[in-house]
C-alpha positions in Angstrom: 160.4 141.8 32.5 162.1 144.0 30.0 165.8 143.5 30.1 168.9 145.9 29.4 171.2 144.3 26.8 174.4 143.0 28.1 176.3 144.9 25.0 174.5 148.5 25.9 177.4 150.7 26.9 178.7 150.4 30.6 178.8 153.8 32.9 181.6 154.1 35.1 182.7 156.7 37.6 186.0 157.8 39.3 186.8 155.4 42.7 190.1 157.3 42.9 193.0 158.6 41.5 193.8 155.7 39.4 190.7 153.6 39.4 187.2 153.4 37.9 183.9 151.8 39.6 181.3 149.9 37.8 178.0 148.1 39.0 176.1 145.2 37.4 172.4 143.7 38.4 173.7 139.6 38.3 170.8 137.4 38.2 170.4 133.8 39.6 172.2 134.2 42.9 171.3 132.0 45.2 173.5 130.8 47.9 177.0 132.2 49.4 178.8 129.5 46.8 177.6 131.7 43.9 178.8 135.1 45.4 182.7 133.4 46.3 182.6 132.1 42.6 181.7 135.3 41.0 184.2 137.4 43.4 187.2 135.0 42.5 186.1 134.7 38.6 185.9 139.0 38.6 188.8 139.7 41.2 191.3 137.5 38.8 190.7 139.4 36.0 194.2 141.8 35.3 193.8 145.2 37.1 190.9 144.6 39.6 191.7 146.4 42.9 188.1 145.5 44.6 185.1 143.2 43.7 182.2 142.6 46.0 178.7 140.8 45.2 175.9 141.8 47.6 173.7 138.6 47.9 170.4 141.0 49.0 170.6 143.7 46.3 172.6 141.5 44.0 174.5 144.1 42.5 178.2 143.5 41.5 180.3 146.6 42.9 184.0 146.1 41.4 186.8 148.8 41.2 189.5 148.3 38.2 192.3 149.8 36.6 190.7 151.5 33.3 194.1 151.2 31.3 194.0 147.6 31.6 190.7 146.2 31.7 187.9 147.2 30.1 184.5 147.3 31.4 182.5 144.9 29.1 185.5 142.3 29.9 183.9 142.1 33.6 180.6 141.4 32.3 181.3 139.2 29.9 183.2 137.4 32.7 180.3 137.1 35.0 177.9 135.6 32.5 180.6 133.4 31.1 180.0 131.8 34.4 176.0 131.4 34.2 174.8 134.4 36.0 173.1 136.7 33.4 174.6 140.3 33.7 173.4 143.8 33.0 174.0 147.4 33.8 172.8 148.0 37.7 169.8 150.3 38.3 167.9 150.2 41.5 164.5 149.7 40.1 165.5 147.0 37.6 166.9 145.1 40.5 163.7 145.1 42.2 161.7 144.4 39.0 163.8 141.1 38.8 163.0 140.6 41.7 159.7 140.6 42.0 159.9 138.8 38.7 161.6 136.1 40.7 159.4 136.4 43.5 156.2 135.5 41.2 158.0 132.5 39.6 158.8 131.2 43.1 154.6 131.8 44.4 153.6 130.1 41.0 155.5 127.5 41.2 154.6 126.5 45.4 150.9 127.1 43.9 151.8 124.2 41.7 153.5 122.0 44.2 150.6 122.9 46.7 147.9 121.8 44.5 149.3 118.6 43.6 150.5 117.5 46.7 146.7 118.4 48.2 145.6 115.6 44.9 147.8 113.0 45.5 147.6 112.3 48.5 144.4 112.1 48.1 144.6 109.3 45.8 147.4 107.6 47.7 145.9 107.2 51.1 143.2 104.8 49.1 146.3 102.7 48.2 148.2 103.2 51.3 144.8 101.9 53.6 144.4 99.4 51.8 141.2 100.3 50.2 141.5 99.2 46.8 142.6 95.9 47.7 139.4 94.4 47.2 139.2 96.0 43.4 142.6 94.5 42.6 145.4 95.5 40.6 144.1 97.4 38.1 142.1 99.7 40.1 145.2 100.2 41.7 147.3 101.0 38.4 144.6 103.3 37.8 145.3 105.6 40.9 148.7 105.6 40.4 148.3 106.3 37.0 146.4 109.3 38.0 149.1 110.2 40.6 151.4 110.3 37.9 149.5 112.4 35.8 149.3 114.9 38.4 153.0 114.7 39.8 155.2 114.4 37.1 154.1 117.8 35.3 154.2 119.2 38.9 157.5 117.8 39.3 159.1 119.5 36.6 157.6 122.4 37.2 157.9 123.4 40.6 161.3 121.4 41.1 163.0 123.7 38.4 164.3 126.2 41.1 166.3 123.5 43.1 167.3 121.5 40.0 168.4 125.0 38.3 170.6 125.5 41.9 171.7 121.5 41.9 172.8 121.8 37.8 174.9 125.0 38.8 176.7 124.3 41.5 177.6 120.7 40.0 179.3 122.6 37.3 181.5 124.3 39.2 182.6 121.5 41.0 180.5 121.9 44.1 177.6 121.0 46.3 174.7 122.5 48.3 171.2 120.8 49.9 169.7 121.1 46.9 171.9 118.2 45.3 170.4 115.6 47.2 167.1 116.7 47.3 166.6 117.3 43.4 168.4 113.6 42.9 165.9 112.2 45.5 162.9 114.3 43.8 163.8 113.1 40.7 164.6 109.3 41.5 161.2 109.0 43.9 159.3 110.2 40.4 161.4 108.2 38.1 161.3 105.1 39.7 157.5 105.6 40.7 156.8 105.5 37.3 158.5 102.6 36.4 156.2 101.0 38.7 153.4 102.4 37.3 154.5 101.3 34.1 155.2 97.7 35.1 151.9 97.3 37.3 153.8 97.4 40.4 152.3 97.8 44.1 154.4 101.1 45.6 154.6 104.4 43.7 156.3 107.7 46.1 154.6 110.4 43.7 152.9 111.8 47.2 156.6 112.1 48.6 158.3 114.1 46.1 155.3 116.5 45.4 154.9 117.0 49.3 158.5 117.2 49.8 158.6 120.4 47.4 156.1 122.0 48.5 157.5 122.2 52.0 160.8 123.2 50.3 159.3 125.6 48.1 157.8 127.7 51.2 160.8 128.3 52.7 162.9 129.4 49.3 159.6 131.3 48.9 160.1 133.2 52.2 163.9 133.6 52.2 163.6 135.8 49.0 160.6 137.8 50.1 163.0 139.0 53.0 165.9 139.6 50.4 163.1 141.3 47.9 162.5 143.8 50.9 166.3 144.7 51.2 166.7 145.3 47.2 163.7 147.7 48.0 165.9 149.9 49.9 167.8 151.1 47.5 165.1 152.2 45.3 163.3 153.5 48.1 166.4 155.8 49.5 167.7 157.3 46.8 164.0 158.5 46.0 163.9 160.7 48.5 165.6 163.6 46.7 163.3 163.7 44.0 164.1 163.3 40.2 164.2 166.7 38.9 166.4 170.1 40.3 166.5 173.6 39.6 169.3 174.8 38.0 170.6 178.7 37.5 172.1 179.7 34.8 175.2 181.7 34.6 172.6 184.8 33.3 170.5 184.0 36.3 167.6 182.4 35.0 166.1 178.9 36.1 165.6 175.3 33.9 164.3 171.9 35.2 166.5 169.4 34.7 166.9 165.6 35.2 168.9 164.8 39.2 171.2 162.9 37.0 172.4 166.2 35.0 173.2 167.9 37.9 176.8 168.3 38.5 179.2 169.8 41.3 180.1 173.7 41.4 176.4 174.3 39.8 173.9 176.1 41.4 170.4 175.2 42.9 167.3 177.4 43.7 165.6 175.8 46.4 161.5 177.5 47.3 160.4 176.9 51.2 158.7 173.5 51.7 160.8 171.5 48.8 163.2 168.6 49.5 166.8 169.3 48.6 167.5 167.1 46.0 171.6 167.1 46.0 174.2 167.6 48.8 175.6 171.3 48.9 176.6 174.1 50.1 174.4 177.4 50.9 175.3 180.1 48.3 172.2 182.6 49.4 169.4 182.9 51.9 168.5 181.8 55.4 166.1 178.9 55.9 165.5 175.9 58.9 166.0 172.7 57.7 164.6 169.6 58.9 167.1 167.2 58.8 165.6 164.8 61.2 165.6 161.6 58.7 169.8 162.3 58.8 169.9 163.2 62.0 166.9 162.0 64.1 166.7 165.4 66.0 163.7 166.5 65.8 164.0 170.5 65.8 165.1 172.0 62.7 168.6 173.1 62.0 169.0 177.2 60.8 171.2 177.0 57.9 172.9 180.5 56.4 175.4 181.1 53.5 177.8 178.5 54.1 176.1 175.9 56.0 176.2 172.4 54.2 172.7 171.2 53.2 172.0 167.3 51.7 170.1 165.3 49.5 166.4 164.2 51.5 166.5 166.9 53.8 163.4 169.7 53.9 163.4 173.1 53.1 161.1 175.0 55.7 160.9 178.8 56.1 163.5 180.5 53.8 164.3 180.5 49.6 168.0 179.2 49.4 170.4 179.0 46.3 173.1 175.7 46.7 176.3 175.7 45.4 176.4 171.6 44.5 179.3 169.6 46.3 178.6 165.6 44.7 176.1 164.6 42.2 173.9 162.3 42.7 175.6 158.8 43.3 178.1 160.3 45.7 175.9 162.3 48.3 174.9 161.8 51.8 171.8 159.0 50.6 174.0 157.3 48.2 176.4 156.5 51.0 173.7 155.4 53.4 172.9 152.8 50.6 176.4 151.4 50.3 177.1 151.0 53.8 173.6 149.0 54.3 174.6 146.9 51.6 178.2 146.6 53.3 176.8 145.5 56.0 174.1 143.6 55.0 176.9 141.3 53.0 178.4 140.8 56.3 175.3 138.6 57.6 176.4 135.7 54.8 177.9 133.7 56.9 174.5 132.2 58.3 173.8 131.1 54.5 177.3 129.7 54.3 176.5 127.7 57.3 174.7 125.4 55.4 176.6 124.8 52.4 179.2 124.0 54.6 177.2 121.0 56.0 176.7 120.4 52.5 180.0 119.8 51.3 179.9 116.6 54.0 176.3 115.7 53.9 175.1 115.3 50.2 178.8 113.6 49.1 178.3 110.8 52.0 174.5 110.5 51.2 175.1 109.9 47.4 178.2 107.5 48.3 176.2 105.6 51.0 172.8 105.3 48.6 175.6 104.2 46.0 177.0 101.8 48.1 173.5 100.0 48.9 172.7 99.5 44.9 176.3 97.9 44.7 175.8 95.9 47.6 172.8 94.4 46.9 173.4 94.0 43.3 176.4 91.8 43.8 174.4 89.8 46.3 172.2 89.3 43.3 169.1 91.1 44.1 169.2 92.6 40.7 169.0 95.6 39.1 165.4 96.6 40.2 165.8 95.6 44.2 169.3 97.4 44.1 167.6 100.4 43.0 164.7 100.3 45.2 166.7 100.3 48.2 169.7 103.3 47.2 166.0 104.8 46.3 164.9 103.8 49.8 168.6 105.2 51.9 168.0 108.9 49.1 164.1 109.4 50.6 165.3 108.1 54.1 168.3 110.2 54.2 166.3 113.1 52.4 167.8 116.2 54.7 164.1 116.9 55.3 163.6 116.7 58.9 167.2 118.8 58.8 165.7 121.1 56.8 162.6 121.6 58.9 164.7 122.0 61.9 165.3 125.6 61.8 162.1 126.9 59.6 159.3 125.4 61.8 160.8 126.8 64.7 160.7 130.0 62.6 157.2 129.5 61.8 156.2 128.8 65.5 158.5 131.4 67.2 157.1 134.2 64.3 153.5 133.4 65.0 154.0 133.4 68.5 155.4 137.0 68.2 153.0 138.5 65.0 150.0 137.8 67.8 152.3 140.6 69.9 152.5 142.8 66.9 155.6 141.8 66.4 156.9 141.5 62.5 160.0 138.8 61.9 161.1 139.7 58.2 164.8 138.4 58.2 164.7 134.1 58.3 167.7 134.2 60.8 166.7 137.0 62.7 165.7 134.8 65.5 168.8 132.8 65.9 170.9 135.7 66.1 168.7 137.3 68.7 169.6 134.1 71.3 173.0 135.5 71.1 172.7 139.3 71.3 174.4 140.7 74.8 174.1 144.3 73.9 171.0 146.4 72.5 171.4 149.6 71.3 168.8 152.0 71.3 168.2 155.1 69.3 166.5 157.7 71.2 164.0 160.1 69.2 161.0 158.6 68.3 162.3 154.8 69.7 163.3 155.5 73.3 160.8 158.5 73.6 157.2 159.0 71.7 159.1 161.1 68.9 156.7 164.5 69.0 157.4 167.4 71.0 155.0 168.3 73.6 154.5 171.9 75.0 155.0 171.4 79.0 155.4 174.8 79.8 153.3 177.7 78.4 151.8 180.9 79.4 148.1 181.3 79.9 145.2 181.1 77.5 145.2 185.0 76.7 149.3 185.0 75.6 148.6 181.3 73.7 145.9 182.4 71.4 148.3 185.5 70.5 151.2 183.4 69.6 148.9 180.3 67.9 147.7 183.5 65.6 151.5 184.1 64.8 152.5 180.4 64.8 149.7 179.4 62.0 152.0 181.0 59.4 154.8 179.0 60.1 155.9 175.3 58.8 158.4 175.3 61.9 157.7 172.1 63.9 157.7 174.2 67.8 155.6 176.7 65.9 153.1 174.6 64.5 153.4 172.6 68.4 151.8 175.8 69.6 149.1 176.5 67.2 147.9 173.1 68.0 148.1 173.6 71.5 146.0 176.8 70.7 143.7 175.5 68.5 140.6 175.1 70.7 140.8 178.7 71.4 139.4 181.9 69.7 142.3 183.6 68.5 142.6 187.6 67.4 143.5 189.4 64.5 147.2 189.0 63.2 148.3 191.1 60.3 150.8 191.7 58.9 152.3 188.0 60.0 156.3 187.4 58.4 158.5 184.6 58.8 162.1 186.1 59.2 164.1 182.4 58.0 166.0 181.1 61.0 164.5 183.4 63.7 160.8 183.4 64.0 157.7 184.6 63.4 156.9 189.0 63.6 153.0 190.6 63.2 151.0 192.9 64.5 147.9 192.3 67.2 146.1 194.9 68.4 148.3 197.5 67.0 151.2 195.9 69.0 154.5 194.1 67.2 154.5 190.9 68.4 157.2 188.0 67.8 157.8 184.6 68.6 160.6 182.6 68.3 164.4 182.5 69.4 165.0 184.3 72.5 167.8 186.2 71.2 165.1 187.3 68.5 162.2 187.5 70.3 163.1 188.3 73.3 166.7 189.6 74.1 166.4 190.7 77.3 164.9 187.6 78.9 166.3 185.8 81.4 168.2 182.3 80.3 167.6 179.7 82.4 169.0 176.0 81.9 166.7 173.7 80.3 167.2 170.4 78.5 164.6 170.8 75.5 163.9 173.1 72.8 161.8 176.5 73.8 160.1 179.5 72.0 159.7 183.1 73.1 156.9 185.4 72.9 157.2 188.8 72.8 154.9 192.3 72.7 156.5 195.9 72.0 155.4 196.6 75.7 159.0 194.5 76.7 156.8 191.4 78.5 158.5 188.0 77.7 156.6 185.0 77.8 158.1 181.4 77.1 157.0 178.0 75.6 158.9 174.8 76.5 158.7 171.2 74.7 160.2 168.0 75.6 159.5 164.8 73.7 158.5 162.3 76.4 159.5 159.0 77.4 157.6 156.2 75.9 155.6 154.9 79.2 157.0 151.3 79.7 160.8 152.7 78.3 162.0 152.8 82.0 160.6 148.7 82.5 161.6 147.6 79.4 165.8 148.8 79.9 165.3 147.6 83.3 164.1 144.0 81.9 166.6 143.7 79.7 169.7 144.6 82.1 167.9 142.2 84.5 168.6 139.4 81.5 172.5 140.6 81.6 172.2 142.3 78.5 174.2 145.7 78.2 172.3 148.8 76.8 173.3 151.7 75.0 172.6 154.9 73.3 173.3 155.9 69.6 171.6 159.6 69.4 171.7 162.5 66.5 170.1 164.8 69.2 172.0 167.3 71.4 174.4 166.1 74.1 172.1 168.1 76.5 168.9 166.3 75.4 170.6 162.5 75.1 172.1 162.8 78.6 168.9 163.6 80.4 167.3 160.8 78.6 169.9 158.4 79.8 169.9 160.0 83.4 166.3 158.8 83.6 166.5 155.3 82.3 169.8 154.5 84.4 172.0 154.0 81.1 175.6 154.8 81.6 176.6 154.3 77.7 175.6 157.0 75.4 176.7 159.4 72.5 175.0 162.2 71.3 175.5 164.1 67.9 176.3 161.1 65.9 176.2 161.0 61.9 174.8 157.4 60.4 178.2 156.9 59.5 179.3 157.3 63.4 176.5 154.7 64.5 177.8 152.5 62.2 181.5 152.9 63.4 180.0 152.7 66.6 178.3 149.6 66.1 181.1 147.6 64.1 183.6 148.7 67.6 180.8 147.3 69.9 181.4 144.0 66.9 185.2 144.1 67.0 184.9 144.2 71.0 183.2 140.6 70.9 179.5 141.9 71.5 176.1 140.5 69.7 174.3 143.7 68.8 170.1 144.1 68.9 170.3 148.0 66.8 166.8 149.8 67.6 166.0 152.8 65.6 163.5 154.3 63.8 164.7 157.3 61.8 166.7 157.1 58.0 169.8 158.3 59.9 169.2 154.8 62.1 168.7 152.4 58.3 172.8 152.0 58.0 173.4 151.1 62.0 170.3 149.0 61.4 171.9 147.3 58.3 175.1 146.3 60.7 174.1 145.3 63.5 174.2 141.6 64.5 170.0 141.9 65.0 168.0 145.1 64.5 164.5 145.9 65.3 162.1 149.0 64.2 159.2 150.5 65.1 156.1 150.4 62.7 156.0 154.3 63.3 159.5 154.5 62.4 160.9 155.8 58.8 160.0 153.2 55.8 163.6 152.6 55.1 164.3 152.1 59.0 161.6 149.3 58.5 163.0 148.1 55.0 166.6 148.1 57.1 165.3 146.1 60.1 165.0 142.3 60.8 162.5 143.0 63.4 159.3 145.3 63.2 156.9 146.1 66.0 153.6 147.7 66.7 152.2 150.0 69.1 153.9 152.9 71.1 155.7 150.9 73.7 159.0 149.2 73.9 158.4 145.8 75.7 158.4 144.3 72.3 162.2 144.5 72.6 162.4 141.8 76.0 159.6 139.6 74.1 161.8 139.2 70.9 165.2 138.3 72.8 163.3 135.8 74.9 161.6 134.0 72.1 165.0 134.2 70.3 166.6 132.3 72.9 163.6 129.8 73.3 163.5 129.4 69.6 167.3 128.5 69.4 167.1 126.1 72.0 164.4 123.9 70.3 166.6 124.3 67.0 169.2 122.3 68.8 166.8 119.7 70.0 165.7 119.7 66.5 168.7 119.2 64.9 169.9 116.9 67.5 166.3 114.5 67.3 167.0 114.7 63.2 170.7 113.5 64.0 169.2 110.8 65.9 166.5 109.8 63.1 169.2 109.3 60.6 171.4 106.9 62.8 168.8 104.9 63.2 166.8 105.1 60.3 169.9 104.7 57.7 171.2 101.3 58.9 167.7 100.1 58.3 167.1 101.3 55.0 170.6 100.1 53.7 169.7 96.6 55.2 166.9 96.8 52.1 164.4 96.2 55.3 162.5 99.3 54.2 160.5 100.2 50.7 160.7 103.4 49.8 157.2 103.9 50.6 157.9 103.4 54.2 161.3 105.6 53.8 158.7 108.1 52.9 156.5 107.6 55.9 159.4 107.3 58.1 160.8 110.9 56.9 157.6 112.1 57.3 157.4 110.7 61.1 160.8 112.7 61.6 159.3 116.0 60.1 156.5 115.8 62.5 158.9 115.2 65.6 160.3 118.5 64.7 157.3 120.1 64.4 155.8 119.4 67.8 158.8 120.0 69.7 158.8 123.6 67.7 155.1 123.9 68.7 157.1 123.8 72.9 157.6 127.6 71.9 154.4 128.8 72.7 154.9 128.2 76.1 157.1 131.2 76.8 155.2 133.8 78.4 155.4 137.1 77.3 
């Protein structure tokens, strides 16, 4: 991929009175130990007031004194310490990447392909076959083996012995420690025997052993890929260019990123507003319903605030700017996704907390058998064989299986639902959610408006005539209610920008929109969804009501999950009035209506700070941060793309049961992880004290981890059980 030099100059932008920000793209982060050694290398450095590494997105966010430290003193820092370091963009952290990505898929190509070959060859040796053609036949397969192996070896092993070689350095240890040493050792020490005509070669175990690895590193970073996606994929949404206006009052094109507050904006009906402001001139509707998740637009007059990704409908505006580009509304919605997300590393620190223990006592104890033996004079050759035999045995293998297979079962089981899995410990964290959270437009209800009450066919083809000109959603609601319908002559048809719509039909003015517009002397009456008036000179009044609908199993599904003792919720941008009738109906006593994305997140970190497991289920762009923080969140395929780049979960089809299925497989799924790890507990207790008493070669050590990956597996394979 083409890469920014480290050396190019380093933009920086106020964090404060007294501070300056700065991000950096840091490449070859792998594992929670990287991110703690970066953040104490960078937050040591004289005049750092804040450093944080997010493991998705990879970028370096650090706040510092600019009086005493310079910027290139932070990057030089961070590759000092064998992560390569540029300048952060969005894009070029996805281009890395996917770089990444393909290097990972080429090389489980690799590992695939020779593990299919060797083993081919070696169950000829290991049934005995070639017995009959003796020794050199023999030598000749595993010749073969090795021809096959060793290139694939050091091929497709380079991402774990890159992770091993790092984390040595520093002092450390993770998995991949013991499983490059016993990758390495199994190939080494297979060749020797293929060099000395002996009977036993392992080339089939380490080949097969990184292939298995390889899938899972493979699948880990296709879920982080998807999260560095975001970013790129939010801040698009405001377009790259604006309209400026000059002080003389004439308009140029610029670049988003030459935009600066106090200028000013011209904005046409239908375009996206591509910074956060403030409205100087004009009177439009604006669809803010990826902020907000309401789904009728908002009129906006001369200062109302308008922002970045929102729509233009009806009205031309001019926009006083308020932030440039990094600091609008979008720009925050990115940080505090990638705030949250960062908060989810404790699951990857998990395991190199095992690691620490497991991999020092592994390497002592395989240590300890080559001593042992060797001073009981089995030489140099036995000794090695068996600390070769207690590496392949002890091989964290079956451990390592223990949680992915049951992610591989419990996913299948669910993607035959049409139900998605994207984050690799989504599942384990749904077994311990006790509150879900819904969203309400478009995730609790179908998310389109629906006429319910309207006047007859006569009054409906005069106001679809009217509503045709209109880009209003309740507008164009009743032109397609109208459509089938022959319609008469409208002229004279003009959208007045935050009322309605005003012709002429049959030599009558007619209007429709607001009451206090269209009709004004119309009776109110209460009503808990949007409505439309329709009005002739003659003073007759004629009204059009919408309500966006329940989804049809929404009622089952909150009762099914109350019925499991979970706790449910709503987290709504709509209108108190519209939220509380929606609750009403599905029996939830817990809502709040009018809520920013930076409320839903508050609100989700107190349920947090309360002691509650969080399933978040939304579907809009207002929904992405909330989604990004809490504990589990799940999306509907219909829903936004970055509500579905945000998720851990996504579902299909227009009902809500989906929800129940993934919290019971998530609890199924976590119960055969324990069994798992428990039965691969139980493997190595017995299976160690053999292999240390040299009673096994490393041929069988192989077969016997084998054995234990299988026992995993079928105890995953238990899952499919659960009815759904």
């Amino acid at each position: 991929m083409n890469m920014i030099s480290s050396s190019a100059p380093l933009a920086t932008h106020s964090a404060g009175a007294d501070a300056e920000h700065l991000e950096l793209l840091v490449q070859n982060v792998h594992c929670a130990g990287c991110m703690s050694k970066i953040e104490r290398a960078v937050s040591g450095l004289p005049g750092v007031v804040g450093v944080r590494l997010n493991m998705s997105t990879h970028r370096l966010s650090v706040d510092f004194a600019p009086e005493t430290l310079e910027p290139e003193t932070i990057l030089q820092t961070v590759t000092a310490l064998g992560y390569p370091t540029m300048p952060y963009r969005a894009a070029l952290a996805v281009d890395a990447g996917a770089a990444e990505e393909r290097a990972l898929l080429l090389a489980l190509a690799v590992a695939g392909f020779a593990a299919g070959n060797v083993m081919l060859l070696s169950v000829s040796v290991w049934a005995g076959a070639l017995d009959d053609m003796g020794a050199a036949t023999r030598g000749l397969f595993h010749w073969l083996s090795a021809l096959i192996a060793l290139p694939a070896v050091a091929f497709a092993g380079r991402p774990f012995f890159r992770s091993a070689w790092s984390v040595l350095r520093s002092g450390s240890m993770n998995m991949d420690v013991p499983i490059s040493l016993a990758v390495i050792l199994a190939s080494g020490v297979s060749l020797a025997e293929t060099i000395s005509g002996g009977p036993h070669a392992y080339f089939d175990a380490a080949v097969t052993l990184l292939f298995f690895l390889l899938i899972g590193r493979y699948l880990d970073h296709s879920a982080r890929a998807r999260a560095r996606s975001a970013a790129a994929s939010l801040l698009s949404m405001s377009g790259e260019t604006a309209r400026l206006i000059d002080p003389d009052g004439h308009e140029r094109v610029v670049p988003l990123g030459d935009v600066a507050p106090e200028m000013m904006v011209a904005l046409s009906p239908g375009e996206k507003i591509p910074v956060d402001g403030i409205v100087a001139t004009g009177v439009s509707d604006i669809d803010s319903s990826l902020l907000t998740g309401e789904a009728v637009p908002e009129t906006i007059r001369p200062g109302g605030a308008v922002y970045a990704g929102t729509l233009n409908l009806t009205g031309p505006l001019s926009i006083r700017v308020k932030a440039a580009v990094g600091d609008t509304l979008l720009a925050d919605i990115v940080r505090l996704m990638e705030t949250a997300e960062r908060g989810r590393s404790a699951y990857v620190v998990l395991v190199d907390r095992i690691a620490r223990f497991y991999s020092p006592a592994v390497h002592a104890l395989a240590f300890g058998t080559f001593v042992l033996w060797w001073m009981l004079g089995a030489g140099v050759h036995d000794g090695l064989l068996n600390a070769v035999a207690v590496l392949i045995i002890t091989c964290p293998c079956a451990l390592g299986l223990a949680v992915p297979v049951v992610r591989v079962v419990a996913h299948g089981l669910l993607f035959t639902r049409g139900v998605l899995v994207k984050t690799p410990d989504a599942l384990e964290r749904l077994a311990q959610v006790d509150t879900v959270i819904f969203d309400k437009t478009g995730t609790l209800t179908r998310g389109e408006l629906e006429l319910v009450e309207r006047p007859g066919d006569g009054i409906l083809a005069e106001a679809a005539a009217l509503a045709g000109a209109s880009r209003h959603p309740l507008s164009r609601a009743v032109a397609d209610a109208g459509a089938h319908l022959p319609k008469p002559c409208a002229v004279n048809v003009v959208e007045v920008a935050g009322s309605g719509v005003e012709g002429t039909i049959g030599g009558e003015v007619v209007r429709l929109g607001r009451r206090a517009w269209a009709a004004p002397g119309a009776l109110e009456t209460p009503f808990d969804g949007p409505e439309l008036w329709y009005s002739a000179s003659g003073g007759t009044y004629h009204r059009f009501r919408f309500r966006d609908s329940l989804k049809e199993d929404a009622v089952e599904t909150v009762a099914a999950l109350q019925a499991l003792g979970i706790h449910v919720a709503i987290l709504s941008g709509d209108h108190t009035a519209s939220v509380a009738a929606v609750a009403n109906k599905l029996g939830i006593a817990d809502w709040q209506a009018g809520c920013r994305p930076n409320e839903k997140v508050d609100a989700v970190h107190e349920f947090a700070l309360a002691g509650h497991r969080v399933l978040m289920v939304g579907d809009g762009l207002n929904d992405a941060p909330a989604l990004a923080a809490g504990f589990v969140s799940a999306s509907p395929a219909s829903g936004a793309d970055i509500s579905r780049t945000a998720a851990d979960i996504v579902f299909q089809g227009k009902f809500l049961a989906p929800v129940v299925w993934m919290v019971r497989v998530g609890q199924g799924a976590q119960a055969r992880v324990r069994e798992n790890i428990a039965l691969s507990i139980a493997y190595n207790a017995f299976a160690v004290p053999i292999a240390v008493a040299g009673l096994v070669t490393p041929l069988v050590a192989a077969i016997a981890m084998s054995t234990s990956s299988i026992l995993v597996t079928l105890n995953a394979v238990r899952l499919r059980r659960i009815k759904l």
